[in-house]
N, C-alpha and C positions, 0 to 999 in steps of 0.2 A: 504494500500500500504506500502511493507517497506522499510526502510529506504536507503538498497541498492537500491531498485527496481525506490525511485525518483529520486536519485542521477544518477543513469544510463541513467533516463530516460531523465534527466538534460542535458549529457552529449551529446545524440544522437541530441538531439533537437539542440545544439554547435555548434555539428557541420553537422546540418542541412542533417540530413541522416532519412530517414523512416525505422519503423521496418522493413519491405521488404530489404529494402538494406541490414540494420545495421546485419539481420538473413544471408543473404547472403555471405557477407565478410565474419561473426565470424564462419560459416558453422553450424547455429543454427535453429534448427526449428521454423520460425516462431510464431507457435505455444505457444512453451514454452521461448520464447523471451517475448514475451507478457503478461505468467502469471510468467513471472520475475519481469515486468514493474510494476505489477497492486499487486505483492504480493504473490497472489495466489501459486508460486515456489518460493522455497528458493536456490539460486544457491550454488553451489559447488566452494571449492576454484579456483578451474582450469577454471571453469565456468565463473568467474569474471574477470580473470586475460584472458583471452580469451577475453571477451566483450572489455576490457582495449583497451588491446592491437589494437584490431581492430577499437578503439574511435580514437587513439594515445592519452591515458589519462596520462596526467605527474605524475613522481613515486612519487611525496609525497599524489597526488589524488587517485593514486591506492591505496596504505596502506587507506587511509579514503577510499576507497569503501569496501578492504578487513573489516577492520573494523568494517564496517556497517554491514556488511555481518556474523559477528561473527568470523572472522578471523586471524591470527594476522598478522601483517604486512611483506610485503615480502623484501620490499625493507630498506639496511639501511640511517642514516642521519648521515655519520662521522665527525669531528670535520675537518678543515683544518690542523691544526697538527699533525692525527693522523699519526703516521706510515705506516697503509695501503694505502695512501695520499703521501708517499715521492716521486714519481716517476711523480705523476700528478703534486708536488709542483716546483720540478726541469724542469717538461716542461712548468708551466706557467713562471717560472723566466727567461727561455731562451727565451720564446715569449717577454717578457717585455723589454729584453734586446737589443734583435734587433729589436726594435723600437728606441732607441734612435737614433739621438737627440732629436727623439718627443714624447709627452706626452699617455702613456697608461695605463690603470686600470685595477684591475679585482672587478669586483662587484658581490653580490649575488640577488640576486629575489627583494628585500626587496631595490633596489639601493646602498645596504650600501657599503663600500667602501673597500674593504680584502686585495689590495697589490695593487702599484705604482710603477710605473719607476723611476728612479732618473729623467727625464724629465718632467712627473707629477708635481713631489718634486720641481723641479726647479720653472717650470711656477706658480704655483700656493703660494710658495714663493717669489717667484715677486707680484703676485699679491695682495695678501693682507697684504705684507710689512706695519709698519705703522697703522695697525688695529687690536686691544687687544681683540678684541670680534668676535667671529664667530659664522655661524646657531649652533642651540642645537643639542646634542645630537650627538651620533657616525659619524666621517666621513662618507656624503652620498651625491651620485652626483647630487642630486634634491634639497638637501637644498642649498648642494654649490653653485650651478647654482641660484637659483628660488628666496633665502631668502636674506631679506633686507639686512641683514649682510655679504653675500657669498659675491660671484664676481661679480654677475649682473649688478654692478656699474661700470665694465671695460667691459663688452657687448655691442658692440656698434649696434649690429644689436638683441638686445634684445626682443621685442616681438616677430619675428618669431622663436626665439631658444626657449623661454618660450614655444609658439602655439606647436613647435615640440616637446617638452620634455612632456607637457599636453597629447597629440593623443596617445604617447606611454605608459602612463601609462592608461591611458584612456582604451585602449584594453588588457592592463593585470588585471585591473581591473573590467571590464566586460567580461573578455571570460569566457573560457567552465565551469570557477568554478565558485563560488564566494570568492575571494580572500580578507577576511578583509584586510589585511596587505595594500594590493596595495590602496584599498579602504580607510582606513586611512589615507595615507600617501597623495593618493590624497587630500582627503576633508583638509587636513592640507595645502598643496600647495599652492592649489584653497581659503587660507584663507589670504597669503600672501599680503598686498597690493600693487596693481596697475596689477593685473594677467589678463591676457586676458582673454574674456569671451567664448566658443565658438562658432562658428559662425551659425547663424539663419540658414545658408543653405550651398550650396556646393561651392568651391570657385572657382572664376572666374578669367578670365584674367591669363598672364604668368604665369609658374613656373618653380622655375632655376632646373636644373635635382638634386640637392642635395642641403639643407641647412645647410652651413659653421657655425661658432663662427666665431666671430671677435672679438680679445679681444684688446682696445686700452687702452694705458695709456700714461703717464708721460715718451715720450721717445720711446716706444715700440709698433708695434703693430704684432699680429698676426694672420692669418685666418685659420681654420681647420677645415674639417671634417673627419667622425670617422666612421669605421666599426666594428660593431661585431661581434664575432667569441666565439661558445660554443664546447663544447666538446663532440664528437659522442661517441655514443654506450654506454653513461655512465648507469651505473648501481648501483649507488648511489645518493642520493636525492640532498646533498653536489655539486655533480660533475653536475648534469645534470641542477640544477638551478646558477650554474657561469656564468658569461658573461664578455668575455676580447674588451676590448672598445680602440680599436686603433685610435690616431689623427694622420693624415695626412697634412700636407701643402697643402693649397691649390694655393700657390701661391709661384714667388721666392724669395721674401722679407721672408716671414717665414720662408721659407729654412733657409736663411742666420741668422734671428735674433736669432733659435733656435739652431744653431751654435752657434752664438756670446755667448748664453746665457749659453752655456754647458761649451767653452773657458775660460770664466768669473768668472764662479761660485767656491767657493771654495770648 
């Protein structure tokens, strides 16, 4: 079997589609779906990028299946800087901007941390005021949140934010690839002490329709939750694995203290 043909094969099983279907959609003969799967055909560039597409396989998984394939890769991985990038960098700053007074990010796949709002800047200036030491390694929203040293010490509703931030990486580390990265980052997490463990079975009893942060301290406190928003049509590996992470007040007191804290701030 080669190497494209398990990977593909990986991919249909993902997302839970039979050859029948998966020859369907891609407009593939059955037939030679099949002896793509097992080896026996070697696909064509267009051929793969066809199966891709019909997967909905993400562009940095497409380049690894062209690759496999003997290919070379279709799609690029641009720097945030690059110039080809000015026009998407000027629309995340204006997304970030009207977010203020409240806290937004943009992150990459990886959690890691690429640009903040001055609201961001604010809150999280407050919060670990007073502390010389932070999680290792490059601003990332899972160690800030997760690690002894982050904020998790002003979380006052900590373990269901921990359980939420676990679920989501949880599913990008087992979906349709296998993604070391997320996969490391987990097992690193999940090494933190006092981390929930997760649970023997499905859970029971209420559930509020979204779970907030609540971050208290010394004075302050605030509640939010956050939606994300990625960027359609993207055609670069860069662009299509960002994710802009908006916090929201959940409440009028936040309203206000994330005011007070903009007024304040020098």
């Amino acid at each position: 079997m080669s190497d494209v043909g398990v990977l593909l094969k990986q991919w249909r099983r993902s997302r839970r589609l039979s050859q029948l279907a998966l020859s369907a959609e891609a407009a593939v003969s059955l037939r030679h779906l099949c002896f793509i799967e097992t080896g026996r055909a070697r696909p064509s560039r267009v051929m793969v990028l066809r199966l891709a597409d019909a997967l909905d396989v993400p562009l940095r998984e497409r380049n690894a299946l062209l690759l496999a394939a003997g290919f070379a890769p279709a799609y690029q991985e641009s720097p945030m800087d690059a110039p080809v990038l000015t026009a998407i960098r000027r629309a995340l700053d204006a997304i970030l901007a009207q977010q203020e007074p409240y806290p937004a990010v943009v992150m990459d796949r990886g959690w890691n941390i690429q640009h903040t709002n001055d609201a961001a800047t604010r809150l999280f200036n407050l919060l670990n005021a007073g502390h010389k030491t932070g999680p290792p390694g490059p601003p990332n929203v899972l160690r800030t949140m997760l690690h002894p040293d982050g904020v998790m010490r002003y979380v006052a509703n900590w373990p269901e934010v921990a359980a939420t931030l676990l679920r989501r990486i949880r599913r990008e580390a087992v979906g349709g690839s296998t993604d070391e990265r997320a996969q490391a980052l987990l097992a690193e997490v999940l090494a933190y002490p006092g981390m929930p463990q997760p649970p023997a079975g499905p859970d029971e009893g209420p559930q509020l329709p979204i779970i907030p942060v609540q971050f208290e301290g010394d004075g302050y406190s605030f509640t939010y939750f956050s939606t994300v928003t990625t960027l359609g049509t993207a055609q670069d590996v860069t662009l299509e694995e960002l994710r802009i992470e908006l916090f929201h007040p959940a409440d009028q007191q936040t309203r206000h203290a994330a005011e007070a804290l903009r007024d304040t701030a020098p």
